[in-house]
N, C-alpha and C positions, 0 to 999 in steps of 0.2 A: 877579348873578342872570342866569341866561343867557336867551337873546330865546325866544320860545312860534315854534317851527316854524308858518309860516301855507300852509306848502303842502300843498295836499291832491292834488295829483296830478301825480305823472311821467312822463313822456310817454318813453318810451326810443324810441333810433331809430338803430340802424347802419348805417352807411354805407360803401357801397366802390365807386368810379367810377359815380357816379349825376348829372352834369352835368347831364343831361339833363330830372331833373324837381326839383330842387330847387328851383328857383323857384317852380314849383305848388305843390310841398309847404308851404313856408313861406307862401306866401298861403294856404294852404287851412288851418294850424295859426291862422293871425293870425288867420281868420275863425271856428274854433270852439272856439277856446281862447286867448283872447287874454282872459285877465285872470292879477290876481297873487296868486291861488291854485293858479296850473299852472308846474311847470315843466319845461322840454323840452331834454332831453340827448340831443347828435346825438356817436355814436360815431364817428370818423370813423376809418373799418378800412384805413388803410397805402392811404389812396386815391391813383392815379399820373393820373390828370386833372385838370378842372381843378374838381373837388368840393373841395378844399379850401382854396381861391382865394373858392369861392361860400361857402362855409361862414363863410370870417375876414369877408365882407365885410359879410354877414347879423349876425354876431354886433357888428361898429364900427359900422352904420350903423342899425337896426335902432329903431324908437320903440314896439315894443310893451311890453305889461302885462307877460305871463310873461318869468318868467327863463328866461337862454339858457344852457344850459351848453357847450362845444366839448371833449371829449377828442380826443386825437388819437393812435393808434396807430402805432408806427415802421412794421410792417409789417404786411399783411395775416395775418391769425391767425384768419381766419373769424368765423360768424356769433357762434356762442354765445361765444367768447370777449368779443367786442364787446358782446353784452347782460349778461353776468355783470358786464363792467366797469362799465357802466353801472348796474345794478343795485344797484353797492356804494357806488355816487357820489348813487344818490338816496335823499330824504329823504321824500317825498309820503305819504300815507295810500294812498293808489292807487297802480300800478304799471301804467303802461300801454305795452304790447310792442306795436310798429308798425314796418313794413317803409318804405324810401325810396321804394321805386320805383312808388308808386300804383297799382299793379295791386289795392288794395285801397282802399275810400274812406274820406277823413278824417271823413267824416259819421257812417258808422255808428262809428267809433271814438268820437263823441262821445253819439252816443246806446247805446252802450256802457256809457261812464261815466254819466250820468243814470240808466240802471237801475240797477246795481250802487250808486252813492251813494244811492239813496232805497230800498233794501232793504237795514238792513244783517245779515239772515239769507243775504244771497249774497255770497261770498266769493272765485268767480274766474265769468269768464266766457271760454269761448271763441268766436271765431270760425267759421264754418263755411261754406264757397264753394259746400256741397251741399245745404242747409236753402233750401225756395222761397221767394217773395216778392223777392226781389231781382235786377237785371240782371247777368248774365255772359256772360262771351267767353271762351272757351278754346278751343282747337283743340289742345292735346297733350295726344293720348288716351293714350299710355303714361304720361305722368306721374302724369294723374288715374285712372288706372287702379291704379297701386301706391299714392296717396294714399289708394284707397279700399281695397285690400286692405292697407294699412298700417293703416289704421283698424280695419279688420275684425280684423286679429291681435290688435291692443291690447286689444280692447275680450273679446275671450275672454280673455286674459292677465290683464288687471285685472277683468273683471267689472264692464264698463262700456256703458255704449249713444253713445259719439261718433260721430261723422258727419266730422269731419276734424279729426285731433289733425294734423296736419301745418299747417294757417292761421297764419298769420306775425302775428294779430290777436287779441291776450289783453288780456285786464285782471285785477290780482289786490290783493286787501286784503294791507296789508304782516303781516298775521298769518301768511298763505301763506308769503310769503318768508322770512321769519324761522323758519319753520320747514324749508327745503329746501336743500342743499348743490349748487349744479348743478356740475358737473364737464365737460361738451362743448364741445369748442371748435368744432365748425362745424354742419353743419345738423340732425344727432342732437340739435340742444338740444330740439326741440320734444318728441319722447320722453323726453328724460332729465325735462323739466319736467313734462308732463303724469303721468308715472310716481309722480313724487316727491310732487306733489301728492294723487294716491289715494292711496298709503303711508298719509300724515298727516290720512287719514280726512275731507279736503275735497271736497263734490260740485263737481262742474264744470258747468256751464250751459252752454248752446251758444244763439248769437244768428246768424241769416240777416246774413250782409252779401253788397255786391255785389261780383264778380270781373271784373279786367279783364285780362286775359295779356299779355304783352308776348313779343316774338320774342327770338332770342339776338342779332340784330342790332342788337336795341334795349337788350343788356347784361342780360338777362336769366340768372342764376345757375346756378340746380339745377338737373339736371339727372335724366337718367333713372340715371345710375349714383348719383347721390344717394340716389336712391331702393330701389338695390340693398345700399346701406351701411347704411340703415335697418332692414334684416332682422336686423344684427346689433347695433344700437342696440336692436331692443326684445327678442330673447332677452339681450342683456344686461340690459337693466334687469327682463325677470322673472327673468332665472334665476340672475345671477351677485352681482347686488346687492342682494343677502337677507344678514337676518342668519345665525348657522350654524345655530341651529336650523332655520331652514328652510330651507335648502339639505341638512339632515340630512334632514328632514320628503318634500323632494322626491326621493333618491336611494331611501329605505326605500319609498316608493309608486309609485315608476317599477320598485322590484323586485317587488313581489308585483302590480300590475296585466300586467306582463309574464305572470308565473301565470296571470292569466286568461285574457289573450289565445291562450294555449296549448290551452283549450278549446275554440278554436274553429277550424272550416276543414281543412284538410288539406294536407300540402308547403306550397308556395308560398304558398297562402292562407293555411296556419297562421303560418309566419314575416311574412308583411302582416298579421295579426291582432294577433300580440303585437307588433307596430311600435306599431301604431295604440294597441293600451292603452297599450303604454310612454308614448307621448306625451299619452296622459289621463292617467296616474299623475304627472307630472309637474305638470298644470295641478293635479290634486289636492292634492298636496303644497306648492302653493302655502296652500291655503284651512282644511288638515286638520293639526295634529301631531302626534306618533308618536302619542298614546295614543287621540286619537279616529281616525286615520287607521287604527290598529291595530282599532276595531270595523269599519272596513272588509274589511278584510283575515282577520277571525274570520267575519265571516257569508258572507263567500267562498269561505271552507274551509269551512263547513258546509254550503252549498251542493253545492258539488263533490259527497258524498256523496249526493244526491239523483239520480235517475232514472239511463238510460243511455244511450249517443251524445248525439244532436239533444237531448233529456231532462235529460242532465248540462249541457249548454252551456245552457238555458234556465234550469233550475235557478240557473245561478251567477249568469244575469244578473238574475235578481230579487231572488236575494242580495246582489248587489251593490248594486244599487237603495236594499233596505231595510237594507245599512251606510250606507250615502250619510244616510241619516234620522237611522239611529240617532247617527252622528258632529254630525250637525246640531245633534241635540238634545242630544248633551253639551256640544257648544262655547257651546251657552248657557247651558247649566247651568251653566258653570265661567269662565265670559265675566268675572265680577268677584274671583275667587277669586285666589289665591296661585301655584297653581299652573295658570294660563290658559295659561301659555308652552308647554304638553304640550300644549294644545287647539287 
């Protein structure tokens, strides 16, 4: 008869030349997580100092509750590759995603897990370095500056209200996990997770924790071109990693909002027009398929028909408006049906 798993939470933690705070780290785990219900897997990412020196010596010498796990990676392969590893090594009820390097605290990670364990209606929580109440230090304004318009993309893209899917501080019920494929091997993991996660119709929480920055002299990682690689981590995760009907769904409504955009403006302005719907038809076709997407696109053309110049363009946009309702109200209508997958 095989032994009853008594772990209820996984502490993930990747590592890549982090000498420098290891030490605090594992005092600060032994102090909010030191029983033997936790257990704490430190990836260690092709580290070339002396992190994996500190790691063998923590894991021989070491008198606490939680179990230590040590993987060790031959060579550096990035961030996500090291949490997906780690991810498939733990067993916990919880999964809890935490960065080495303390520019995040091991406190709110625990009061974290206390919320999420005593509701079990919440299913992931995020992180967030831009929610008040807590202390922070940051001085690199480019980074937080596309952390915030990375967020801002997302959150049109999936139809969500996050504050920073980019925070290195998750916690997720293994329901979550079990149902998501992560594929990134470096710091696009935060998108491909966060993405995956809505997919699979899970809300995500956001909890204030406190930020502390660290300089690149102090080994410090990502960077602002990180942040430039991200642009193409989350039109991938909307646009390309759909199934086909909806990447059908999105090419037939990036064609006929194109149509509309045409009634509007003149020269230059008319071709910035239909940019601009092109790229609404597109977030459309995320949400709409052909057959409700297509009442869109009828009460558009019936539109059109209506008034002339300034007239015809106003016309279409209320038309468009009220397809936008009408496709609403059929995708619930057919929300449990057979053929939902047209909706």
């Amino acid at each position: 008869m095989p032994l009853e798993n008594k772990i209820n939470l996984s502490i993930i933690i990747p590592v890549f030349n982090e000498e420098n705070f290891l030490k605090k780290l594992f005092q600060d785990l032994t102090k909010y997580f030191n029983n033997s219900e936790t257990e704490i897997i430190l990836v260690d990412d092709g580290s070339t100092d002396r992190s994996t020196e500190i790691i063998n010596n923590f894991k021989n010498n070491h008198n606490c509750n939680f179990n230590f796990k040590n993987i060790r990676l031959d060579k550096n392969s990035g961030k996500g590759k090291a949490l997906r590893k780690g991810m498939k090594e733990s067993c916990g009820e919880y999964i809890l995603l935490q960065d080495a390097d303390l520019e995040l605290d091991t406190k709110d990670s625990h009061e974290m897990y206390q919320m999420i364990q005593s509701n079990s209606e919440i299913k992931c929580i995020f992180g967030s370095r831009y929610l008040s109440g807590k202390l922070k230090k940051n001085n690199y304004f480019f980074n937080n500056l596309i952390g915030k318009v990375n967020s801002l993309i997302f959150n049109i893209f999936f139809s969500q209200s996050l504050s920073d899917v980019h925070c290195g501080l998750k916690i997720l019920h293994k329901d979550v996990l079990d149902k998501i494929n992560l594929s990134v091997n470096d710091f696009g993991i935060e998108i491909d997770l966060a993405s995956q996660i809505v997919r699979n119709n899970f809300f995500i929480y956001e909890f204030g924790v406190s930020y502390y920055f660290r300089t690149k002299a102090q080994g410090k990682k990502i960077t602002w071109l990180d942040g430039i690689k991200s642009f193409y981590y989350l039109l991938k995760a909307r646009f390309f990693d759909n199934s086909f009907s909806t990447n059908i769904s999105i090419l037939y409504s990036c064609i006929y909002m194109g149509f509309v955009g045409s009634f509007f403006g003149m020269g230059l302005g008319n071709t910035l027009f239909i940019i601009i719907f092109f790229i609404i038809g597109s977030i459309l076709g995320i949400h709409f398929k052909i057959l409700s997407s297509s009442l869109i696109f009828f009460s558009i053309y019936v539109g059109s028909f209506f008034g002339k110049g300034n007239g015809t363009s106003l016309a279409v946009l209320i038309f468009f408006i009220l397809g936008i309702y009408l496709a609403r109200f059929s995708k619930k209508i057919f929300l449990n049906s057979r053929i939902n997958f047209l909706f």
